[in-house]
C-alpha angles and dihedrals in degrees: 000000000000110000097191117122122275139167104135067003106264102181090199118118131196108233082262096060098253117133111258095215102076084208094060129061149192108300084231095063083040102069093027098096106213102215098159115143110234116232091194093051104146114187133166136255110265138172126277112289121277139205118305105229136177118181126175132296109282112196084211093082095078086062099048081055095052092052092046092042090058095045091049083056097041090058093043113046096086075064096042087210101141108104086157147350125195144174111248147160121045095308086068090053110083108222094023119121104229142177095265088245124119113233117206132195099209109178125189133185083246128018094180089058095081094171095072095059118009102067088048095040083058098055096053079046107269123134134200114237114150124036113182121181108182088046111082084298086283122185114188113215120188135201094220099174115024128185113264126281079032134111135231106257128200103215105196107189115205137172131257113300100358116172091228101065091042089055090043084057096043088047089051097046092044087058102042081058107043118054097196087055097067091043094055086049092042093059092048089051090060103040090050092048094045085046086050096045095057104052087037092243121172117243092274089063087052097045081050094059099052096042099109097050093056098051081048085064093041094054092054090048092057092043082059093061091037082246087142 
């Protein structure tokens, strides 16, 4: 197995050992999939659950990121929190259907100081509404009311080289690459959000559905870099 760094995947290394790029991290962390159920998950009230969609791939939506994406900089740079910002999710995939919904990668020197980034987060319109400890120290941000012609965005704020990001990264650039990937992914997309839907599950009942299917993507993705 290789043990250099990875993440989109940069290979440089610091003298320590320590990837260089703060949006990568170790390949070990990489394919050591952290589930553990946070006792300490904090999430906010929300409204009842609603219907589950996925619509077509809307090349707009490279646009939508880059608007939110400069807003997220523009309230943050007295604070100077940004170490790195990235398109994720299926919205960042062309010819992916999607919940038309803009995931972010948003990753600070330091997620559990919320001072540095929420108040001012709130201001440009983005509320906390998950804060999970055990998990890669994750905090959830949404647009919830975005201007119009807008979407909504989930901004997940992360540390320096978390495993997570980098797998978001690698899982976005698989599937820009491989076509039958996205099929394969596409297929699972709809199944988990008809099956949902039906039962009137939140997202986390959808992401649930379609979890194998993704860490079957995942683990091909690691056999093509000889990771396992």
């Amino acid at each position: 197995m290789t043990h250099s760094s990875a993440g989109n995947a940069s290979e440089s290394e610091a003298a320590d050992g320590v990837p260089a790029d703060p949006m990568s991290a170790a390949i070990a962390d990489i394919i050591t999939f952290n589930d553990v159920k946070d006792p300490d998950l904090w999430t906010r009230p929300t409204t009842p659950p609603s219907v589950i969609a996925i619509v077509d791939h809307d090349p707009a939506w490279t646009d939508y990121f880059a608007e939110a994406a400069h807003r997220i900089r523009r309230a943050l740079v007295p604070s100077g929190s940004v170490v790195g910002i990235d398109h994720v999710g299926s919205t960042s995939v062309p010819g992916l259907p999607a919940k038309p919904i803009i995931d972010i990668a948003l990753v600070v020197a330091d997620p559990t100081a919320e001072e540095d980034y929420v108040p001012a987060l709130a201001d440009a319109g983005f509320v906390l509404t998950i804060r999970e400890p055990a998990w890669y120290e994750h905090r959830m941000l949404k647009r919830l009311d975005p201007e119009p012609g807008q979407l909504d965005c989930n901004l997940h704020v992360f540390g320096p080289r978390c495993a997570e990001v980098a797998r978001m990264r690698l899982f976005r650039d698989w599937l820009r690459d491989h076509e039958d990937e996205r099929g394969t992914y596409e297929s699972a997309k709809r199944a988990a959000a008809e099956e949902s839907n039906a039962v009137g599950e939140t997202v986390m009942g959808y992401n649930a559905r379609k979890q194998a299917v993704v860490r079957g993507i995942y683990h091909r993705i690691f056999e093509a870099r000889d990771w396992v």
